[in-house]
N, C-alpha and C positions, 0 to 999 in steps of 0.2 A: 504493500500500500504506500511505503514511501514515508510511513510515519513510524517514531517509535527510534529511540537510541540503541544499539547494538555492541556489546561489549566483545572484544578480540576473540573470536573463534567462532563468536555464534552467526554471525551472519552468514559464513559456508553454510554452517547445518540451515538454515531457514532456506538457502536457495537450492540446496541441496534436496529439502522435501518441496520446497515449491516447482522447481524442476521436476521431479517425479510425480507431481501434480497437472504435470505441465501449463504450471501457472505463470512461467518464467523462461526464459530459453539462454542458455550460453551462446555468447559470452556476457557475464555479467560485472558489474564491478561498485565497489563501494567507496565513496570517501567520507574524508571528515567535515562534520556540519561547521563553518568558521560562522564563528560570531561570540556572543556573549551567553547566551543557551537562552534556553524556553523561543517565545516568537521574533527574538531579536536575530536580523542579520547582517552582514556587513554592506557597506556601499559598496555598490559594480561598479568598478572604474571601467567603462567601453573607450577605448583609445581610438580615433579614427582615421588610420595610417596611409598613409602614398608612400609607399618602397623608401621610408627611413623617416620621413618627414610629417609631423605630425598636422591635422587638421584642425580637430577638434576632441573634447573629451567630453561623452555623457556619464552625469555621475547617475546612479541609478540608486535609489532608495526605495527598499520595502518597508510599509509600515508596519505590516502584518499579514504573515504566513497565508497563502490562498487568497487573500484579497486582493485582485488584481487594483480594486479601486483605489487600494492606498501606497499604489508607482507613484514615484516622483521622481523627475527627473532634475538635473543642474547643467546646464553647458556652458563650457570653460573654454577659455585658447590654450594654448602649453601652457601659455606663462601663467595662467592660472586667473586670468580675468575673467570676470563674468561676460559669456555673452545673451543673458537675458534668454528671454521665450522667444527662441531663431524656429522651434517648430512648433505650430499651432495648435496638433493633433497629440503632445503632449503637456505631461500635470506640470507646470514647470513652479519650482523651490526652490527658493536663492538662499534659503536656511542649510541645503545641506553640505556638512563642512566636508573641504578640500582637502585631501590627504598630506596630512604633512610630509609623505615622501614623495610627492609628486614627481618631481626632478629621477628621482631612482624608479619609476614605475615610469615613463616618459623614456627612458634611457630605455629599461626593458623591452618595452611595445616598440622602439625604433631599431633594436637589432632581431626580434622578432619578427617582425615586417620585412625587412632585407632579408631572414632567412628562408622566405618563401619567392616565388615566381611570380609574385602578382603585382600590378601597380597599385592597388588597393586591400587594405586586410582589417579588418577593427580585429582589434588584440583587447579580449578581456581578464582584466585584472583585481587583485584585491590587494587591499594592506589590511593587516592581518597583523595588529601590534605593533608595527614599524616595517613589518617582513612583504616582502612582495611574493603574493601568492597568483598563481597560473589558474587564468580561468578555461578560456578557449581562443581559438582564432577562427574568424569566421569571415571567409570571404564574402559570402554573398548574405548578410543581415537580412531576414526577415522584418516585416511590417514596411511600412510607406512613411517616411520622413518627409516630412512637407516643408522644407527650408526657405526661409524669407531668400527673393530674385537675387539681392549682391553676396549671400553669405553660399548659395546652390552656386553663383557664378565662380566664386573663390575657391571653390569646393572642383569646382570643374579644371579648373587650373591649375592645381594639385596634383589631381588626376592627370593630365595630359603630361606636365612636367616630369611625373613617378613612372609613367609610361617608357617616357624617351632614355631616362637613368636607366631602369630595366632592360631596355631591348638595347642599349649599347654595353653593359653589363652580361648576357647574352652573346650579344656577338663577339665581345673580346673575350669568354668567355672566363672571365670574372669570379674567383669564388670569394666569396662572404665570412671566412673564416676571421 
């Protein structure tokens, strides 16, 4: 069900009879809940990459677990300015605070991004006490961002500049190391 804490060993055996239930299918895998426990979680830092160079950052804030209704969103430049409600179609919250590592989760997501093929990649992240934790990388972001016309145009130039790095990257055949 996705609910419920699981102490070192027990989660094989639960997927182990729920596989035999076939409630579940391998492969399966489990992490650790980061946050402060009970409905508390931490802020999603989404980093919003062009092949090194960073766009934007949505902070993403749950109020509480299953309620879609209480997302709140924050969008940031690197340097950590606010840039206000840039998408219409989000809860936008300039209360939610900016990770005091940003600069080291910024670094992260910019060699992260070059370690992939793409001119585009949001790199998601967490701070986790100070520590930067690995969410996912996701090229192609689900839902519909609706960006005010100069901030989609910035956005687009990004894009095409991260393009040209890449594909000459590519051709001189370049490793990232």
């Amino acid at each position: 069900s996705g609910r419920g804490t699981l102490v070192s060993g027990e989660g094989r055996a639960r997927f182990r009879r729920q596989e035999s239930e076939k409630r579940v299918f391998a492969p399966y895998f489990a992490e650790e809940l980061l946050g402060a426990g009970g409905d508390s979680l931490p802020v999603d830092v989404k980093v919003y990459v062009f092949y090194g160079e960073v766009g934007h950052v949505l902070l993403r804030s749950v109020g509480a677990v299953d309620d879609m209704r209480s997302i709140r969103f924050r969008a940031i430049r690197p340097n950590g300015s606010d840039l206000g409600p840039i998408c219409a179609d989000l809860s936008y919250d300039p209360s939610i605070p900016i990770p005091g590592n940003l600069e080291e989760l910024l670094a992260v997501a910019r060699v992260l991004s070059r370690s992939v093929p793409r001119a585009f990649i949001r790199v998601d992240l967490y701070d986790h006490g100070g520590t930067v934790v690995f969410g996912e990388l996701t090229p192609r972001p689900g839902g519909t961002l609706e960006y005010e016309a100069e901030f989609d145009t910035h956005l687009g130039h990004l894009w095409e500049s991260a393009q040209a790095r890449l594909t000459n990257d590519l051709v001189a055949g370049a490793s990232n190391d």
